[in-house]
N, CA and C of each residue as an Amber inpcrd file, in Angstrom:
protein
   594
 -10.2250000   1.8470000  -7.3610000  -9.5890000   3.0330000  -6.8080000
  -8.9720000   2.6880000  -5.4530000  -7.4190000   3.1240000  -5.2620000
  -7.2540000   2.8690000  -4.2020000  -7.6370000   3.5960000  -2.6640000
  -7.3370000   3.0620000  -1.6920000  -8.2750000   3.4260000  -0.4580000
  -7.2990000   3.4010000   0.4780000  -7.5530000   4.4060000   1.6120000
  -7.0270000   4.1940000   3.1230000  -7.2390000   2.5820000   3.6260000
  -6.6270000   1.6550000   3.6860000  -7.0880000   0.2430000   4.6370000
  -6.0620000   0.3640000   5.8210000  -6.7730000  -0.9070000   6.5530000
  -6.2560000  -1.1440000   7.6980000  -4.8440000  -1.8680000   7.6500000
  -4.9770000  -2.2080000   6.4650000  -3.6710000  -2.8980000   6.3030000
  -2.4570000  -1.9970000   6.0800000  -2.9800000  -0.8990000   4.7390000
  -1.9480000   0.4880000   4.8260000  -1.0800000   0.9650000   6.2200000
  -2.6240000   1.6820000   7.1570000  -2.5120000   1.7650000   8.2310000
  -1.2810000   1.0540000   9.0170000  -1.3170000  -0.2830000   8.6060000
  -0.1420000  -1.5500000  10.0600000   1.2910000  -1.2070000   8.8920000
   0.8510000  -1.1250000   7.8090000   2.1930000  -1.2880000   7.0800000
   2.7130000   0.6830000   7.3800000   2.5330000   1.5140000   7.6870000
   2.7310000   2.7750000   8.2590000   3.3890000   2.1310000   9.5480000
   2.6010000   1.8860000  10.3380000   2.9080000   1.8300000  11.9390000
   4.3740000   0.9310000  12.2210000   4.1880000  -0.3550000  11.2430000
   5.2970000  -0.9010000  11.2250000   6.7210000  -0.2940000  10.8250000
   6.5190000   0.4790000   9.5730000   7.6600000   0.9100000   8.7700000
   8.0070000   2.3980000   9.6310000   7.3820000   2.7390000  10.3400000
   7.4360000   4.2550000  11.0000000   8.0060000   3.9610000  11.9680000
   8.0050000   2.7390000  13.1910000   8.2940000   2.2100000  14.0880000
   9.7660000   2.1200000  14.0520000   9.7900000   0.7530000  12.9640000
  11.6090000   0.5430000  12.4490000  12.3450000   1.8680000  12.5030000
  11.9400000   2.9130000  11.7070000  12.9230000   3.7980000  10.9140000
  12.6230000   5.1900000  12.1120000  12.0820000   5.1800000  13.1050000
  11.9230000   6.6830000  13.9010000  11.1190000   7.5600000  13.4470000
  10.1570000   7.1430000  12.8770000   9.3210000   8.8250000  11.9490000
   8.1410000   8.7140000  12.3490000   7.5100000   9.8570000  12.3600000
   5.9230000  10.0230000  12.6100000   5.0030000   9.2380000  11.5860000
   4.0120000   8.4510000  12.4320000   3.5350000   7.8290000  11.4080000
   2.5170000   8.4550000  10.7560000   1.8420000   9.2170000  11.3360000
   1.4950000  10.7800000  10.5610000   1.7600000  11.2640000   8.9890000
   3.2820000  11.6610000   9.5670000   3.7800000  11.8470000   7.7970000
   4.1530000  10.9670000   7.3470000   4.4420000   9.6920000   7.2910000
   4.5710000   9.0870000   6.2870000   3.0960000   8.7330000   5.6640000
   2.4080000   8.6730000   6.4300000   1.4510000   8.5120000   5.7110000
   0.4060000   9.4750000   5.2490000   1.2510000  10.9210000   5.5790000
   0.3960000  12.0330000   4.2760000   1.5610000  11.9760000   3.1370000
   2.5730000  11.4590000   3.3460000   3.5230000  11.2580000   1.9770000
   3.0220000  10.3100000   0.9840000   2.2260000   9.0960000   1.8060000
   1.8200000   8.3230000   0.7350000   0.3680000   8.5940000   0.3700000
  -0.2470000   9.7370000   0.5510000  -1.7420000   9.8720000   0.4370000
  -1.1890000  10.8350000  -0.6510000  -0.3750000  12.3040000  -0.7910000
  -0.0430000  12.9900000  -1.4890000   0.2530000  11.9960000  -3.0130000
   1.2040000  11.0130000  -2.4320000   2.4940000  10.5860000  -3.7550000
   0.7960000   9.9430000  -4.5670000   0.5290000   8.8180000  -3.7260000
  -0.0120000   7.8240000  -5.0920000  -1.0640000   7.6760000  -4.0790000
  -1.5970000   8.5740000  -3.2530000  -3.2990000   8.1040000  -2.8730000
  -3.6100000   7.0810000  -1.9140000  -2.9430000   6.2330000  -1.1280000
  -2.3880000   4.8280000  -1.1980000  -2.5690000   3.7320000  -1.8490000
  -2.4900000   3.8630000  -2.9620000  -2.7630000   2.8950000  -4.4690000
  -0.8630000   2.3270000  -4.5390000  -1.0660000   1.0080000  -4.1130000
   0.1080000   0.4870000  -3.6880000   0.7120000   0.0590000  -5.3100000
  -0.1810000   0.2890000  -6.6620000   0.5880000   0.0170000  -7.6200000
   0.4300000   1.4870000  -8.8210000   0.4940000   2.3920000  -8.0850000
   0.4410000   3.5800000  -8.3810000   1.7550000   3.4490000  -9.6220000
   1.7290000   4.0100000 -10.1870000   2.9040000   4.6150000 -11.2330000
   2.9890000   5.9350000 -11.6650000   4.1330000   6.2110000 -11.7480000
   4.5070000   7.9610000 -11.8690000   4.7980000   8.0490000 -13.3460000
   4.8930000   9.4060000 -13.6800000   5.2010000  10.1570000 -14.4620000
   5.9330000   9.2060000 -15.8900000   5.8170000   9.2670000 -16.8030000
   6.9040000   8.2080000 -18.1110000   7.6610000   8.7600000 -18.2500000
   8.8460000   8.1260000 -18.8320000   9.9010000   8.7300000 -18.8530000
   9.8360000   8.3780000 -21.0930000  10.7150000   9.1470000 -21.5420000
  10.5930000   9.2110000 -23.5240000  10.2400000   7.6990000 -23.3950000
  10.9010000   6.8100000 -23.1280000  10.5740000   5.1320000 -23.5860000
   9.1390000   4.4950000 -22.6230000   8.5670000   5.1450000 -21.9740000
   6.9740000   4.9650000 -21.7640000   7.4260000   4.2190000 -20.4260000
   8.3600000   4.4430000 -19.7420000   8.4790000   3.6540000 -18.5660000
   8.2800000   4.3270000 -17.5930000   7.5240000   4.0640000 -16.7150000
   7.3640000   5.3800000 -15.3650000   9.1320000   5.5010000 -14.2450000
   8.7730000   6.4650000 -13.9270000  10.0040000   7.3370000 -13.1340000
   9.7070000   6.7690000 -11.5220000   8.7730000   6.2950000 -11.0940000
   8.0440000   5.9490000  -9.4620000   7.3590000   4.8400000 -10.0510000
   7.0560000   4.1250000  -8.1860000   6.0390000   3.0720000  -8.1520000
   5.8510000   3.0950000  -6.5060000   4.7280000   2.6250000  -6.7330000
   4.1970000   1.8550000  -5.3960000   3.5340000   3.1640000  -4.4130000
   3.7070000   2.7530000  -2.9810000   3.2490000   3.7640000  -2.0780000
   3.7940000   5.0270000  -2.1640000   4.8300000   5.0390000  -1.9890000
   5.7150000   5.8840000  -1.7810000   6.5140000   6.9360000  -3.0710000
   6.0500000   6.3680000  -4.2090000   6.4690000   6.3470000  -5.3650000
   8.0270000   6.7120000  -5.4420000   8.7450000   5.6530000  -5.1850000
  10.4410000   5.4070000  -5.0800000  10.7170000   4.8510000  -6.8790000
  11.6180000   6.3400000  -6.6430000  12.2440000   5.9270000  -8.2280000
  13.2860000   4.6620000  -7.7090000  13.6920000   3.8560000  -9.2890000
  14.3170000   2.6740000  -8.7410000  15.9290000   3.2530000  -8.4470000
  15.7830000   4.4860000  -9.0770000  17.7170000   4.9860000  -9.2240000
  18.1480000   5.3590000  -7.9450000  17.2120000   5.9640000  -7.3750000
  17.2040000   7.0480000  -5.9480000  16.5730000   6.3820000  -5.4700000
  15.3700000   6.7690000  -4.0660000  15.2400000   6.5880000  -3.3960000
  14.6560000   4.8450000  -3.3310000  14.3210000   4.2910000  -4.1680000
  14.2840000   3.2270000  -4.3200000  15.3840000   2.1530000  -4.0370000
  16.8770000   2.4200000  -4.2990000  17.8120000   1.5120000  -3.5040000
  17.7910000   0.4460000  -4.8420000  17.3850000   0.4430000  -5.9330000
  17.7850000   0.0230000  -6.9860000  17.2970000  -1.1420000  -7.2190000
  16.5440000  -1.2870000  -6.3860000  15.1560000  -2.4860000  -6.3470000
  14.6890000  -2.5920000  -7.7660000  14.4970000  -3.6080000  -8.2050000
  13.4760000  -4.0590000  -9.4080000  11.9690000  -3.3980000  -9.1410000
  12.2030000  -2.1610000 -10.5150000  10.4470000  -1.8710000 -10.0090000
   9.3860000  -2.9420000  -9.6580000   9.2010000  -4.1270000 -10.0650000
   8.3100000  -5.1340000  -9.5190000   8.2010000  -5.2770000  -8.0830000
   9.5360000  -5.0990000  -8.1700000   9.5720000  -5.1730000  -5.8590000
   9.1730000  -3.9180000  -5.2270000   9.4270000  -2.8890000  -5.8450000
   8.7160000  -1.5410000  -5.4250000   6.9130000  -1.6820000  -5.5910000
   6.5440000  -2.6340000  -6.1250000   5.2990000  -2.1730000  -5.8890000
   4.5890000  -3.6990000  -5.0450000   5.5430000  -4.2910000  -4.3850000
   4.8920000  -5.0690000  -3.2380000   5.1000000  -3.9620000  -2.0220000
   3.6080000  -3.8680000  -1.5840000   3.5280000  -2.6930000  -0.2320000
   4.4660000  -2.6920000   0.9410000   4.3350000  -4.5870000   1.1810000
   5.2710000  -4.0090000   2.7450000   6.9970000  -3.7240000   2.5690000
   7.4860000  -4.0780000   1.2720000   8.9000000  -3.5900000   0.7350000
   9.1460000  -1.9660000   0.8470000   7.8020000  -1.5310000  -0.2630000
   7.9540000   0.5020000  -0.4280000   7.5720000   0.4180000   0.7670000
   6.8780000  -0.0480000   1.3880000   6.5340000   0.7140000   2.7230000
   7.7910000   1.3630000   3.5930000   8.3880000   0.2150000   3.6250000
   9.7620000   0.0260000   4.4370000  10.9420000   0.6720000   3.7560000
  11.0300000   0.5340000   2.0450000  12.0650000   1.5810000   1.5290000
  11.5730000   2.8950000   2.1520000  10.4990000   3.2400000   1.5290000
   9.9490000   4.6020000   1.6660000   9.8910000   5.2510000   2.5000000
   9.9770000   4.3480000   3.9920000  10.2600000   4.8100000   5.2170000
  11.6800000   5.2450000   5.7320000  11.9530000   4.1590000   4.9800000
  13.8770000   4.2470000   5.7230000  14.6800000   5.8970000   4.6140000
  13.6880000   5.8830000   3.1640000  14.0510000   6.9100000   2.4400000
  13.5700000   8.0800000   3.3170000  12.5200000   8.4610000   3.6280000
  12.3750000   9.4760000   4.9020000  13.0470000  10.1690000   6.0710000
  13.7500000   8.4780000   6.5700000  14.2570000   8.6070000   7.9820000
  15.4590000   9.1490000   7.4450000  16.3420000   8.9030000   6.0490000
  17.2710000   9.4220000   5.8610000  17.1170000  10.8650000   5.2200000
  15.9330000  11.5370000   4.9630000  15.5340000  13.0210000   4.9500000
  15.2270000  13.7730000   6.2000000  14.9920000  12.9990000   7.2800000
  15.1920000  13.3700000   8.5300000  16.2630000  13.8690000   8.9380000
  16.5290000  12.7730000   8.6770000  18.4230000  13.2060000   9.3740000
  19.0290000  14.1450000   8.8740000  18.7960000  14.2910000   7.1680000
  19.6280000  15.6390000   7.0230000  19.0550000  16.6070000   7.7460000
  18.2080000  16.7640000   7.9220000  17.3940000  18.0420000   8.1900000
  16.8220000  17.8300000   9.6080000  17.4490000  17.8340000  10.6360000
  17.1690000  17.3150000  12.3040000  16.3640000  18.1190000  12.4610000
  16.2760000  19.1670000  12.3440000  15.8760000  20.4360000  13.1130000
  14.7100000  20.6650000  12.0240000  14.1300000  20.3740000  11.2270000
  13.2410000  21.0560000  10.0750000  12.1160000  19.8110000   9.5120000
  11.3510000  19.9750000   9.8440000  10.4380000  18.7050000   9.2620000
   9.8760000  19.3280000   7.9760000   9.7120000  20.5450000   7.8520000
   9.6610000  20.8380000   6.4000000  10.1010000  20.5610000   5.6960000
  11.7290000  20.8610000   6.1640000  12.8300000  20.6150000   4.6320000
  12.4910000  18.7420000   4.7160000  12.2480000  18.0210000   5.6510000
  12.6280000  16.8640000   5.4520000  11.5360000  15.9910000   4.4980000
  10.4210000  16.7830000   4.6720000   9.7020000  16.3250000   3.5650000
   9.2750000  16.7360000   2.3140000  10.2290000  18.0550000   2.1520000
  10.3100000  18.2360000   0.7350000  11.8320000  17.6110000   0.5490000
  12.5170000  17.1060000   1.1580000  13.4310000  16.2040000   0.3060000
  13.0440000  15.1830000  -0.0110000  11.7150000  14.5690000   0.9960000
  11.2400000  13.3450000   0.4470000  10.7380000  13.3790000  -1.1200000
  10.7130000  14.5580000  -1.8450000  10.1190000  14.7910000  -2.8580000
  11.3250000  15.0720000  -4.3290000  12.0970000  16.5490000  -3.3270000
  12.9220000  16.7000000  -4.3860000  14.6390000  15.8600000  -4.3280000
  14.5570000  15.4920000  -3.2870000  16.2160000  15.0620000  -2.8490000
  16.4460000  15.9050000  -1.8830000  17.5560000  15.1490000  -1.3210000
  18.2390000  15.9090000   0.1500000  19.3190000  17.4740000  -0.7470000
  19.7260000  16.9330000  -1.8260000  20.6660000  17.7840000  -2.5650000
  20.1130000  18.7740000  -2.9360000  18.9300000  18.5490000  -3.3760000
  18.1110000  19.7160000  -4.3380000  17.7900000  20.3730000  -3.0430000
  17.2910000  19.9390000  -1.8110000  16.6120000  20.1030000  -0.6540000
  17.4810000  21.5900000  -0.4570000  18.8850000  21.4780000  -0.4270000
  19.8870000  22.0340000   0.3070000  20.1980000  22.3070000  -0.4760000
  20.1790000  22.8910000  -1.7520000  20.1760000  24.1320000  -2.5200000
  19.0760000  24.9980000  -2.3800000  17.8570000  24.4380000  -2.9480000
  16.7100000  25.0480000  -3.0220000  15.7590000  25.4160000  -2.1950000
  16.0950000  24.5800000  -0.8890000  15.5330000  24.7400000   0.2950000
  13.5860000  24.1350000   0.2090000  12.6340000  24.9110000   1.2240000
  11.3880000  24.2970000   0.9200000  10.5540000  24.8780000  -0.4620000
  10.7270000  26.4550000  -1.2120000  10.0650000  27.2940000  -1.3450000
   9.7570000  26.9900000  -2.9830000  10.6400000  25.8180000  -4.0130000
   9.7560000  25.3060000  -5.1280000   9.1860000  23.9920000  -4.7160000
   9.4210000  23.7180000  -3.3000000   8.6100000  22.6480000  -3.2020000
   6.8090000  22.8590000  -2.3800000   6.6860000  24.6010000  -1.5760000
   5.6680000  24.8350000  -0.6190000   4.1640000  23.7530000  -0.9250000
   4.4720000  23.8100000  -2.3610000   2.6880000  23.0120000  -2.4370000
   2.0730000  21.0950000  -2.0900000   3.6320000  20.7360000  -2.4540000
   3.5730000  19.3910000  -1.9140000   4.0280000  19.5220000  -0.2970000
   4.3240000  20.4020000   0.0990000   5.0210000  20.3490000   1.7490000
   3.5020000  20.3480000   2.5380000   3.0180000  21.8590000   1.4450000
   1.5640000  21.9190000   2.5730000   0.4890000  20.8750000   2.4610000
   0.7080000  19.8490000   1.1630000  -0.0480000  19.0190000   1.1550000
  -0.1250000  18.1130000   2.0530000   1.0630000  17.8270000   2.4670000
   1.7130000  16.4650000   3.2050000   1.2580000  16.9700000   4.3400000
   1.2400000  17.9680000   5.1090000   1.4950000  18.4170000   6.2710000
  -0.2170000  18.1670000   6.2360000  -1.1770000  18.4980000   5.3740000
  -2.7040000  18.9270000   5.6380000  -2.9740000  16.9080000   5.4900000
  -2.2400000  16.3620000   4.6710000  -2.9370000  14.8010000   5.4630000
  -2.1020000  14.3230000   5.9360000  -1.3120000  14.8070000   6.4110000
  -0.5380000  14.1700000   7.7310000  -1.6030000  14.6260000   9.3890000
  -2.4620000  15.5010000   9.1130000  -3.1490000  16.0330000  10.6020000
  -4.1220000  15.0470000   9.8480000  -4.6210000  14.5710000   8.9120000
  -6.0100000  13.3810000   9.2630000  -4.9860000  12.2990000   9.7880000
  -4.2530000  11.9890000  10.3400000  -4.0200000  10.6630000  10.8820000
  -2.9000000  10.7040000  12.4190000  -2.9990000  11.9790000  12.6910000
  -2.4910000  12.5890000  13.8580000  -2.2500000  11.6230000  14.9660000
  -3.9460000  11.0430000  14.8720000  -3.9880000  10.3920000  16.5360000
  -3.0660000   8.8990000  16.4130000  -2.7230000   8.1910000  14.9920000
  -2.0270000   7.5390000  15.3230000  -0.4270000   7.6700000  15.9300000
   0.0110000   9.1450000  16.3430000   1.1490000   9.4550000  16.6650000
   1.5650000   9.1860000  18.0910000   0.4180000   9.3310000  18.5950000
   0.0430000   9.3290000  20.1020000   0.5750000   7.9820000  20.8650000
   1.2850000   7.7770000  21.9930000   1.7630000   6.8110000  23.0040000
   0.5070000   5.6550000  22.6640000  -0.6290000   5.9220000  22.5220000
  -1.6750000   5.4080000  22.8700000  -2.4530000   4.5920000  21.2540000
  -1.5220000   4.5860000  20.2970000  -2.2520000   4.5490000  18.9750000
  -1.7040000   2.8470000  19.1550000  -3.2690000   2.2610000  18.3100000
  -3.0840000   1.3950000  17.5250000  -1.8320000   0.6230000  17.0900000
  -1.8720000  -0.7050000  17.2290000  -0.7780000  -1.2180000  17.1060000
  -1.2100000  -2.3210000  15.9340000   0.1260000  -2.6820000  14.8620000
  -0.0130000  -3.5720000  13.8660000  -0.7890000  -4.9960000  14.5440000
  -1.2380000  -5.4790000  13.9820000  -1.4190000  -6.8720000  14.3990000
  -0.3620000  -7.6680000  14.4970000   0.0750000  -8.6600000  15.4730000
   1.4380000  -9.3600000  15.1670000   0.6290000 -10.4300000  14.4240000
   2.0920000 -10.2940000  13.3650000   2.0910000 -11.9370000  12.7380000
   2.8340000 -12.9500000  13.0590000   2.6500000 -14.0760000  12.8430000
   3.8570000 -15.3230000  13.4400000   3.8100000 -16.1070000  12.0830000
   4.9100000 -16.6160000  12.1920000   5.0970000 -17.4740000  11.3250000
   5.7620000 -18.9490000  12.0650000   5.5470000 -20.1000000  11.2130000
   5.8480000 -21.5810000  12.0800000   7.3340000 -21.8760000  11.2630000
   8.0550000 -22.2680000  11.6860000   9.4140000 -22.3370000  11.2030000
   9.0430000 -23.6740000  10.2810000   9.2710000 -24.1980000   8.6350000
   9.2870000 -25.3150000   8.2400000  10.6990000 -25.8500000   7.9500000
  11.0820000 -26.9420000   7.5340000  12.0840000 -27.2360000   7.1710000
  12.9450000 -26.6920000   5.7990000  13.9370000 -26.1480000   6.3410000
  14.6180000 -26.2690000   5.4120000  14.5770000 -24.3570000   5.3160000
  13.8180000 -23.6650000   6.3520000  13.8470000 -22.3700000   5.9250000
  15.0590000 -21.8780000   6.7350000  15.0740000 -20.7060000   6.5120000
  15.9280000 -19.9210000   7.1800000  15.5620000 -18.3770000   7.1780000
  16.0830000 -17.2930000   7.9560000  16.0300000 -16.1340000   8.4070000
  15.5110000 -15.5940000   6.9960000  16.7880000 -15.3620000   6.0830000
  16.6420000 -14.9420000   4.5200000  15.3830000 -15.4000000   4.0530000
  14.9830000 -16.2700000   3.8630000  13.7180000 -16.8480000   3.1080000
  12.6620000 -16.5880000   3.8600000  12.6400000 -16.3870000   5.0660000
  11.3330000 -15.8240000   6.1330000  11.3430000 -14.5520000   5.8940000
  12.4630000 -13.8410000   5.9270000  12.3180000 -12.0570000   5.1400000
  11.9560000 -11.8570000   4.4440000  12.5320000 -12.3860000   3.2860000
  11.7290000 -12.3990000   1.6820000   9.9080000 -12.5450000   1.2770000
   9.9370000 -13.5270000   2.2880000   8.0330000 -14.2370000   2.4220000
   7.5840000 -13.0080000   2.8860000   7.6530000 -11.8470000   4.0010000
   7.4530000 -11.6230000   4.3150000   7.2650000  -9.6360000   3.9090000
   8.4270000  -9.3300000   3.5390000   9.0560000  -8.1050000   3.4770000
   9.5250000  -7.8530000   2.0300000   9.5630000  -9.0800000   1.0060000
   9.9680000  -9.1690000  -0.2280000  11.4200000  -8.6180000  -0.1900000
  11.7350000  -8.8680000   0.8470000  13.3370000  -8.3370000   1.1590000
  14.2500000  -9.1690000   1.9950000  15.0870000 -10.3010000   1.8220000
  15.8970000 -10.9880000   2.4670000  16.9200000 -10.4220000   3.5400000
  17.2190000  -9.3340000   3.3070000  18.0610000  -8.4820000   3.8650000
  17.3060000  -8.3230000   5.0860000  16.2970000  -7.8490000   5.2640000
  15.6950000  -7.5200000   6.7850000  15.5010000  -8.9380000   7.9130000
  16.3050000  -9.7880000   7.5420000  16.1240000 -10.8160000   8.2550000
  16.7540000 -10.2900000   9.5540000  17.1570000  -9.7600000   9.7150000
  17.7620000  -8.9140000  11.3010000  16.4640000  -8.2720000  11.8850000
  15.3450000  -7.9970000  11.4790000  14.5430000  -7.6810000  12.2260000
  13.6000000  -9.0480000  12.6380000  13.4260000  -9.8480000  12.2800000
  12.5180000 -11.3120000  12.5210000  13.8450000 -11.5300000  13.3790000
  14.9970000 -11.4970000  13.5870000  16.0710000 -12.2420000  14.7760000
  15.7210000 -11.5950000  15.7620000  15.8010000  -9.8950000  15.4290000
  15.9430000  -9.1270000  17.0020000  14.3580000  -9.2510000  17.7920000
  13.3310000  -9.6670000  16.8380000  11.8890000  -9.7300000  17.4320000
  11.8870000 -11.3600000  18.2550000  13.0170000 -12.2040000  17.7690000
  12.6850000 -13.4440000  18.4100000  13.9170000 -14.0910000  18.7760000
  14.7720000 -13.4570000  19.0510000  16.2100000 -13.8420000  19.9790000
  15.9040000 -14.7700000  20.5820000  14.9360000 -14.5450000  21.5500000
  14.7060000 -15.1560000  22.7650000  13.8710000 -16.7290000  22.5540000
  13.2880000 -17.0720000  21.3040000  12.9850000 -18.1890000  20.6620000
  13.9470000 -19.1100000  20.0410000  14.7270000 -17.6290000  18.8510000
  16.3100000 -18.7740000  18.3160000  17.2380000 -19.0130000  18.7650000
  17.6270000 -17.8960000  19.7250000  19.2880000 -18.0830000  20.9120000
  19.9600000 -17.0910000  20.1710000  21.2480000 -17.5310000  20.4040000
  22.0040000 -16.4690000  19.9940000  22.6330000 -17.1690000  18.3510000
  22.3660000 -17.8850000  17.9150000  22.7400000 -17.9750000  16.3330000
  21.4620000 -17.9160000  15.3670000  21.5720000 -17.0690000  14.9570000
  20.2810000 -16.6960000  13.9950000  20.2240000 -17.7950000  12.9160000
  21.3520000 -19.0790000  12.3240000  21.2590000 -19.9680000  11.4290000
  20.7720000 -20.9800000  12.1800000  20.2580000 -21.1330000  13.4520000
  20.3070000 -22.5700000  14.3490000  18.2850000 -22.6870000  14.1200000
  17.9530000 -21.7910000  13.7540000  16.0530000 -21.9780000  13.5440000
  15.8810000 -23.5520000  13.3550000  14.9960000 -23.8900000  14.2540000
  14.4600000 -25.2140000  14.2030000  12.9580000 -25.0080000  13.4810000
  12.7430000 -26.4660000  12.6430000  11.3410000 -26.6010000  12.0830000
  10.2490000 -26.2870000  13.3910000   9.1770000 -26.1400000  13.4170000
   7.7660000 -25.6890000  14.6380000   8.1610000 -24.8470000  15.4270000
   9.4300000 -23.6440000  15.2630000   9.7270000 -22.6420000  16.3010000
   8.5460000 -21.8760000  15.5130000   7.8710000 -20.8980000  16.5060000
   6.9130000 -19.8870000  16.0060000   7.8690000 -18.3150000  16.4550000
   7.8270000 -18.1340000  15.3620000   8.4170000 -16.6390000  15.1340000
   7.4200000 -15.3910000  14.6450000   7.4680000 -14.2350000  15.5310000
   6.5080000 -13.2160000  15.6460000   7.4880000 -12.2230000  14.3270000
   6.7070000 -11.7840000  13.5670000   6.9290000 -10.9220000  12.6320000
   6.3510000  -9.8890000  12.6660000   7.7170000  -8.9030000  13.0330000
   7.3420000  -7.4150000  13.4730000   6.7870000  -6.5410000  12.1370000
């Protein structure tokens, strides 16, 4: 059965950090969606294939970004879709943290037709375990553990993302955490540079 860990926990703080959101709610979004059972699966669809996966349970069509369900259910990937899928329910909805997390549910579209009121029971859910994890919201909360990684030969930015994030694309965040190690060309990484992974 899956469980609250500490690791959940850093993969919240991290992915909440990147994308601007309370780490609060994202992580009563992922206690609501799938419990935090990082290989959770949703609903089947007629051919027995589920509709969600992972933390966050990101369909692969929508909020998933069209990821291979296999990659949706490595944690620190949904963590980070699932977050950035949020931050962009935020934004529609600046002013409304309600609507923004019942779009996390129904869509921003459906959101803004239908508004919160067929979604009230997952809103109040989110909202009732989003206050068990309150205090990590605070100036003063808990911070991920940093990781480092040792530069070997032959790697590069892309392949340190991937190891890391199961996502090559975020190699812009391992540059902007260690500028000051690689310089200003993110292809120039030397073998034994130690790079901090945010």
């Amino acid at each position: 059965m899956a469980r609250y860990t500490t690791k959940i926990r850093d993969f919240a703080i991290s992915a909440a950090g990147r994308h601007g959101l309370p780490v609060s709610i994202l992580l009563g979004v992922w206690k609501v969606e799938s419990a935090f059972d990082p290989l959770a699966l949703g609903d089947l669809n007629k051919d027995g294939a589920p509709y969600s996966f992972g933390l966050g349970q990101l369909h692969v069509k929508g909020a998933g970004h069209g990821f291979h369900p296999r990659k949706l259910l490595i944690p620190e990937l949904n963590a980070d879709v699932s977050a950035s899928y949020l931050a962009g329910c935020y934004a529609a909805f600046k002013e409304n943290d309600r609507l923004a997390v019942s779009a996390y549910n129904q869509g921003i579209a459906g959101t803004k037709e239908r508004g919160e009121k067929v979604n009230k029971g997952y809103v109040d859910a989110v909202f009732a375990a989003a206050a068990e994890f309150a205090e990590l919201d605070a100036a003063d909360a808990p911070k991920p553990e940093a990781r480092t990684y040792t530069v070997k030969a032959s790697d590069n930015l892309w392949k340190i993302a991937s190891r890391f994030y199961a996502d090559g694309r975020q190699w812009q965040l391992i540059y902007d955490a260690n500028i000051d190690v690689i310089g200003p060309d993110p292809d120039l990484i030397q073998p034994g540079q130690v790079l901090t992974i945010p």
